[in-house]
N, C-alpha and C positions, 0 to 999 in steps of 0.2 A: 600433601606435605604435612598438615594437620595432623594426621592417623599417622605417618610414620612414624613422625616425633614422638607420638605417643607412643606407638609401640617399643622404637628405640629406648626411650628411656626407661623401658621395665630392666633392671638386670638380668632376669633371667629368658628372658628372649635374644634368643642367635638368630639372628637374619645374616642369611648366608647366601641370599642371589635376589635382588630386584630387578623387575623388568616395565619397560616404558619404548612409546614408540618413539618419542621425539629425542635427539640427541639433549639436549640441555636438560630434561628434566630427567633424565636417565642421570645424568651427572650429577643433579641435584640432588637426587636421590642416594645413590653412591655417598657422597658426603654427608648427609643426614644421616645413615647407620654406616659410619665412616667406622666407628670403634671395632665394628666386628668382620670388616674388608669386604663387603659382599661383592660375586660376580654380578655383571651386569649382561642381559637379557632383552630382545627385543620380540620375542615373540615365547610366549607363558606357553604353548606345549613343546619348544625346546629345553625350558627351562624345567619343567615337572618329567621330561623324560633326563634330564643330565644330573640332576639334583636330588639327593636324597633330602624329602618332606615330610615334614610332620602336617607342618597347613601354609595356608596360603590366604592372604588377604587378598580380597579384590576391589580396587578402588577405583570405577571406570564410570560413564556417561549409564546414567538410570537405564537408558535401551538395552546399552551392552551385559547389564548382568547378566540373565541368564544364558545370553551366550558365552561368556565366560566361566561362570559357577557350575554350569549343569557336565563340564568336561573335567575340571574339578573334581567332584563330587563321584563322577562316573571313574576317575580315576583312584576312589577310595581315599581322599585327600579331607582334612578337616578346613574349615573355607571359613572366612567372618569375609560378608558383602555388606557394603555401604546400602541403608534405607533407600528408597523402599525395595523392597524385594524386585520389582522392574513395574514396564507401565500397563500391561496386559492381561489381562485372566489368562490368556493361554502360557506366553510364558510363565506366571507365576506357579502356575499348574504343576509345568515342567522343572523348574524348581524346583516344587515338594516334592513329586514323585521321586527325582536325583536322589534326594535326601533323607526321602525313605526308605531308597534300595541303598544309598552307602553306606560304609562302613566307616567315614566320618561324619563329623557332625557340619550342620550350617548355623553359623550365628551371623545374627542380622544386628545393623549397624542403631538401633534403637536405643541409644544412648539412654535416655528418662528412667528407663529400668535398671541403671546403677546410681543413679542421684540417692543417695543417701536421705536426703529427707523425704522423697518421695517414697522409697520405700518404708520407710518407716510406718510414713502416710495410710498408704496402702493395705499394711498389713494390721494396722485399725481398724479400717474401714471393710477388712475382711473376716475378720472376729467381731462384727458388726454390733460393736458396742456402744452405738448409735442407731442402732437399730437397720431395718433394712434398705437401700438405695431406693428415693424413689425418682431422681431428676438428677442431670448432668447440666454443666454449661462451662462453656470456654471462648476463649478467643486466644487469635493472636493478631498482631496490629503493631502496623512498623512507618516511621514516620515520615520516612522516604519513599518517594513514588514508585510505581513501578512502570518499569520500561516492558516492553515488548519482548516476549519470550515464545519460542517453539514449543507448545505441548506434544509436538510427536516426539522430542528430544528427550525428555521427562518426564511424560505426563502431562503438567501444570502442577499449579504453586499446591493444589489442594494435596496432589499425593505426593512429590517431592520436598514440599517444608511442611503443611498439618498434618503431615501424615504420623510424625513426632506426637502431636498429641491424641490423632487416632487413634493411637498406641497406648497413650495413656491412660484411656478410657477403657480402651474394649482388657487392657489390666486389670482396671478395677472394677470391671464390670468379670472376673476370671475369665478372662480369653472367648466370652460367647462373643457371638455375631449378631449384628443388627438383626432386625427381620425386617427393615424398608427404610428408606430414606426421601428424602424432599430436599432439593438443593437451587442455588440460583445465581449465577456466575455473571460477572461484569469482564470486558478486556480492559486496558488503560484508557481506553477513546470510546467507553459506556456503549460498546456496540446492540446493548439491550440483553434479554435475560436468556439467549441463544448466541453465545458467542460465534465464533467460526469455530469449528474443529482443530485446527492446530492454532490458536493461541491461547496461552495459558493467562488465568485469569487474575483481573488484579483487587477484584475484591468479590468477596461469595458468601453467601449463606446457607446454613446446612443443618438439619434436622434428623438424627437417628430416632428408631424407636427399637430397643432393647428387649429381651424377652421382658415378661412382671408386668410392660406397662411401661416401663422406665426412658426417660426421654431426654435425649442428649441433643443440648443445642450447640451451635457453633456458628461463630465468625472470621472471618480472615480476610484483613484489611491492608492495603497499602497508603500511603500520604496521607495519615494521620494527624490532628495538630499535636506541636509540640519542637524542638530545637530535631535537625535532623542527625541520627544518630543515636539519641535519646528514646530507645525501647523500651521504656521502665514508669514511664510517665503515668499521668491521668487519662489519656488518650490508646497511647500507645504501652504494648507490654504484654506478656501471658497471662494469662488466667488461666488457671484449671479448678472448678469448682466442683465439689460431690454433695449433696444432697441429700438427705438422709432422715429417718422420723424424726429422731429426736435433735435433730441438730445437724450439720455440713463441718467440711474438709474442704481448706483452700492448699491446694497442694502444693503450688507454685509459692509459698511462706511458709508451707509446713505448718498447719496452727490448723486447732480442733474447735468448733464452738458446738455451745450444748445452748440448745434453744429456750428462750424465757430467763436466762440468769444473766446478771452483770457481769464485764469482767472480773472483776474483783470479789464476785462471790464463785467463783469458779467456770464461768460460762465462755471463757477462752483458755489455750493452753497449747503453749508451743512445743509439737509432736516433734520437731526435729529443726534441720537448719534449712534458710529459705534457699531458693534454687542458685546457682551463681551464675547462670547465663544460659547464652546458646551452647557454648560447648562442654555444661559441664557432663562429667560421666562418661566424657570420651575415655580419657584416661585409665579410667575403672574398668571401661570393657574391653579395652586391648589387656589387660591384667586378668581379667576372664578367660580371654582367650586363652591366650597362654596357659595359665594354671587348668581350666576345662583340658586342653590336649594333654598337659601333665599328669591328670588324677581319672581323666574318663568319666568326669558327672557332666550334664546337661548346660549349656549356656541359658543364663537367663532369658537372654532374647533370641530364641531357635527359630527353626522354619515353622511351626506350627502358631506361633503367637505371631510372628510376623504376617507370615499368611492371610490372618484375620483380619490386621489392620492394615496392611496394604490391598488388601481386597474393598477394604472399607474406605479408603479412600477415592478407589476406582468407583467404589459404589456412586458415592458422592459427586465425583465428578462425569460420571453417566447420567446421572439425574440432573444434575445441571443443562449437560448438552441437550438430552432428550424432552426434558419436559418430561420425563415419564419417574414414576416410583421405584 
C-alpha cells in the first residue's frame, strides 16, 4: 500500500489496471489510485497480455520476485521490484540475465539511493576530497524484539532489512563487491552462532573486506535499550559511517568531518539534510520510475547495482550459516 501511494501521487503516472490475489486488497488497491479508475486483475500475465504497458511494479513476498519479474521483463516490460532482488543466487542470476536480454529496464526497490542527503554524501566521498576510503561501519538496531520469522520466506532480516544498507555501502564503495566476508547470526531464543536454516536472525554481525584493503563492519540488532518504537536513540537507530584519510562521512546526518580540526575552525560541515526515516526516498524512486520510462535514461538503482548488494547480503548470510568465508 506504501508504494502505491507513492506512485499514485506522482501526477504523471496513469495506473490503469492493478492486480492482487485476495479480494480486499484488490479493492483496496482500486481505491488508493481511485483518480485514474484502474481495472482490477487477479492474475499479472492476464493483465500484461490485456493491457497496454509501459511498466509494471512488482510488490510481492521476497521468494516470489523472480518469479514474477523474470516474465515481466521477458515480456519487454519496464519493471521496479521491491529490495532485495530475491533470496537466492540462482534466482538473482535469473533476474540479471531477464534484464540484460530486455528491452526494458529493472529498477530495484533500494530507496537510500534517492535520499537526497545521501547522495549528496556520496558524491563527496566519490570526488574523494577526503582523500581515499579506507574503513566502513554501520549498524542498524531497533528497539523492539524480534519474533520468529521464516528465512526460506525472505531470506532473513540480513538480506530483507540490511540489505538497504548493503546497498549503501557497496554505492559508495562504486558498485564493486566484497571479496569475503565473516558473519555471525543469533535466532531470538540465542540458538548459538549456527542458527537453523530457516530462521531468520535476530541479531548478527558482519564483516566485508572490499577491494584496497578496505573493511566494512556491521551490526544488526533487535530489543535494543531505549522506549519501544524509538529507532533514533543512543542504542538504537542507523548508522552509516565512511572513513576516509583525512577525515569520515556520517551519512545517515549528512555531515562531513575533516580530521584534527574543531568544529568551529572547519572540521565539521553539513553536506546535506539528515536522513528522515525508514521510508524516506520511497517517494523519489517511484518518480524515477516513471520519468526513467518517460526519457529512456537508467534508474539509479538497476539490476546491476542491486545485484551486488543483494548478493552481498546473501553473502553474509551464508557465512553466518556456514561458518565458512
Amino acid at each position: 500500500s506504501n508504494d502505491l501511494e507513492a506512485l499514485a501521487a506522482y501526477p504523471r503516472a496513469n495506473i490503469v489496471a492493478v492486480c492482487e490475489l485476495r479480494d480486499d486488497r484488490l479493492e483496496r488497491a482500486k481505491k488508493i489510485a481511485y483518480k485514474t479508475n484502474p481495472k482490477g486483475y487477479k492474475d499479472f500475465r492476464e493483465m500484461i497480455d490485456k493491457e497496454k504497458l509501459d511498466g509494471v511494479t512488482a510488490v510481492v513476498e521476497v521468494q516470489n520476485h523472480a518469479k514474477v519479474i523474470v516474465p515481466l521483463l521477458e515480456a519487454g516490460l519496464n519493471c521496479f521490484c521491491e529490495k532485495p532482488m530475491d533470496n537466492t543466487v540462482e534466482k538473482v542470476d535469473a533476474m540479471v540475465l531477464a534484464a540484460r536480454k530486455s528491452k526494458g529496464f529493472l529498477q530495484v526497490g533500494f530507496q537510500r539511493r534517492y535520499i537526497t542527503g545521501h547522495r549528496a554524501v556520496v558524491e563527496r566521498i566519490h570526488k574523494e576530497e577526503l582523500g581515499k576510503i579506507y574503513a566502513l561501519q554501520g549498524h542498524w538496531h531497533f528497539s523492539h524484539p524480534a519474533g520468529p520469522a521464516d528465512a526460506d520466506w525472505d531470506g532473513g532480516r540480513l538480506i530483507e532489512q540490511a540489505g538497504h544498507h548493503m546497498d549503501t555501502m557497496s554505492w559508495v564503495m562504486k558498485n564493486q563487491h566484497p571479496l569475503r566476508c565473516v558473519s555471525m547470526g543469533m535466532g531470538p531464543a540465542d540458538y548459538g552462532p549456527k542458527p537453523p536454516r530457516n530462521m531468520s536472525e535476530a541479531k548478527s554481525a558482519t564483516a566485508f573486506e572490499f577491494p584496497g584493503g578496505v573493511l566494512f563492519s556491521y551490526t544488526h540488532f533487535f530489543g535494543c535499550a531505549g522506549p519501544l518504537g524509538d529507532e533514533r536513540g543512543n542504542f538504537a537507530g542507523e548508522k552509516l559511517w565512511v572513513f576516509c584519510e583525512k577525515g569520515g562521512y556520517d551519512l545517515t546526518q549528512a555531515r562531513k568531518y575533516v580530521r584534527g580540526l574543531a568544529p568551529d575552525k572547519g572540521g565539521e560541515e553539513k553536506v546535506g539534510e539528515p536522513s528522515g526515516g525508514y521510508y524516506e526516498g520511497t517517494n523519489e524512486e517511484f518518480i524515477d520510475f516513471v520519468e526513467c520510462i518517460r526519457t529512456g535514461r537508467k534508474p539509479a538503482s538497476n539490476h546491476e547495482s542491486a545485484r551486488v548488494s543483494t548478493l552481498m547480503a546473501i553473502m553474509g548470510r551464508m557465512a553466518a550459516y556456514t561458518g565458512q568465508q
